[in-house]
C-alpha positions as a Python dict, from the first residue, in 0.01 Angstrom:
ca = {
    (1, 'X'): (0, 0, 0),
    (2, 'X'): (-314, 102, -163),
    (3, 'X'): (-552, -139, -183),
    (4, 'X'): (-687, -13, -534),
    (5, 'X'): (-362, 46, -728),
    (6, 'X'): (-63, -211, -718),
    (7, 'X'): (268, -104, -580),
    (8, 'X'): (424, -358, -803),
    (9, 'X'): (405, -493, -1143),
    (10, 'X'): (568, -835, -1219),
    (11, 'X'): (485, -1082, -1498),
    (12, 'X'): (554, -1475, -1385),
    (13, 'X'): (579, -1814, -1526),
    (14, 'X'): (352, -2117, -1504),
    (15, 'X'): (623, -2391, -1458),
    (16, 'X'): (574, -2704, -1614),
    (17, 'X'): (411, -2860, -1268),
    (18, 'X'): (199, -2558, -1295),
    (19, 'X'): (371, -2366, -988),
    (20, 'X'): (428, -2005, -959),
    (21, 'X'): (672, -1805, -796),
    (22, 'X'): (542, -1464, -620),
    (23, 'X'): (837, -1230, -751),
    (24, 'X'): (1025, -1067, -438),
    (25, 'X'): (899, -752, -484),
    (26, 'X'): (539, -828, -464),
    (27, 'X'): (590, -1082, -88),
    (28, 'X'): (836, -803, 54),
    (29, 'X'): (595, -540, 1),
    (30, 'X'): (291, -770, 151),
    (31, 'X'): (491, -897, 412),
    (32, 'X'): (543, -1243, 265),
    (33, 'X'): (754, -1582, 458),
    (34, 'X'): (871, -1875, 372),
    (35, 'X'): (593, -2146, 466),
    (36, 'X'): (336, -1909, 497),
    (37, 'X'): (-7, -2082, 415),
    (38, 'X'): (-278, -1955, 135),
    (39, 'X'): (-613, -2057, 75),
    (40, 'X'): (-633, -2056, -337),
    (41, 'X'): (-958, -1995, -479),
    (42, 'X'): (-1067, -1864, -905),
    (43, 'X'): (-1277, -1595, -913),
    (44, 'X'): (-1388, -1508, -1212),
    (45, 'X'): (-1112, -1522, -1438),
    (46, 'X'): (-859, -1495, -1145),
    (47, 'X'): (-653, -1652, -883),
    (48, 'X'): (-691, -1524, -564),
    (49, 'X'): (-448, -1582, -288),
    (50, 'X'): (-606, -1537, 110),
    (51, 'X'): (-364, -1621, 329),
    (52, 'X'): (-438, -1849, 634),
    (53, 'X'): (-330, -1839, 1027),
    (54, 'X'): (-291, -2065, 1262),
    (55, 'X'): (-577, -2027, 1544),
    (56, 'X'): (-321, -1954, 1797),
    (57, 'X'): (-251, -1624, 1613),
    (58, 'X'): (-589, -1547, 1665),
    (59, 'X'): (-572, -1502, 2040),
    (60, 'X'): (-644, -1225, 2125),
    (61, 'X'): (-823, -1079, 1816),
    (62, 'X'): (-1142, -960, 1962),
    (63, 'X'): (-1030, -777, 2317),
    (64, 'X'): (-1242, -541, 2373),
    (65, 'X'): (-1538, -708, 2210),
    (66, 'X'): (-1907, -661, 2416),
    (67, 'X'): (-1974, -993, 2460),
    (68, 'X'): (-2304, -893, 2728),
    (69, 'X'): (-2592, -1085, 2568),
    (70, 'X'): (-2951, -994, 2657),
    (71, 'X'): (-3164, -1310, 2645),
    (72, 'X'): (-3569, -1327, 2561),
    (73, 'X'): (-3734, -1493, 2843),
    (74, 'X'): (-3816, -1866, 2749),
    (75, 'X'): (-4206, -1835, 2687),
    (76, 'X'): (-4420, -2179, 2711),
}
């Protein structure tokens, strides 16, 4: 999916409780679950949805990373 043109078009509906519901279209082709967590946030004139992991599906994340740290000597 390119990240600058949609795959997918759908209008929705504010419901009276002011819910949405992400057409199935749009979560199939992002990979969407029921119970999967989001972080909801305006920007600008927007709704943004980030979607948020639990730490243990973090593990893991940086193998590989350099994690040798060179240290100034302590100067008094």
């Amino acid at each position: 999916m390119s990240q600058d043109y949609p795959d997918s078009i759908a209008s929705v509906t504010v419901s009276a409780d002011l819910q949405l519901t992400i057409p199935s279209v749009v979560g199939q082709s992002l990979g969407l679950s029921e119970g999967q967590r989001f972080q909801v946030m305006r920007y600008r004139n927007r709704i943004e949805l980030i979607p948020t992991y639990p730490v243990q599906a973090l593990r893991g994340f940086l193998k590989g990373m350099d994690t040798a740290l060179t240290r100034d000597s302590d100067r008094l």
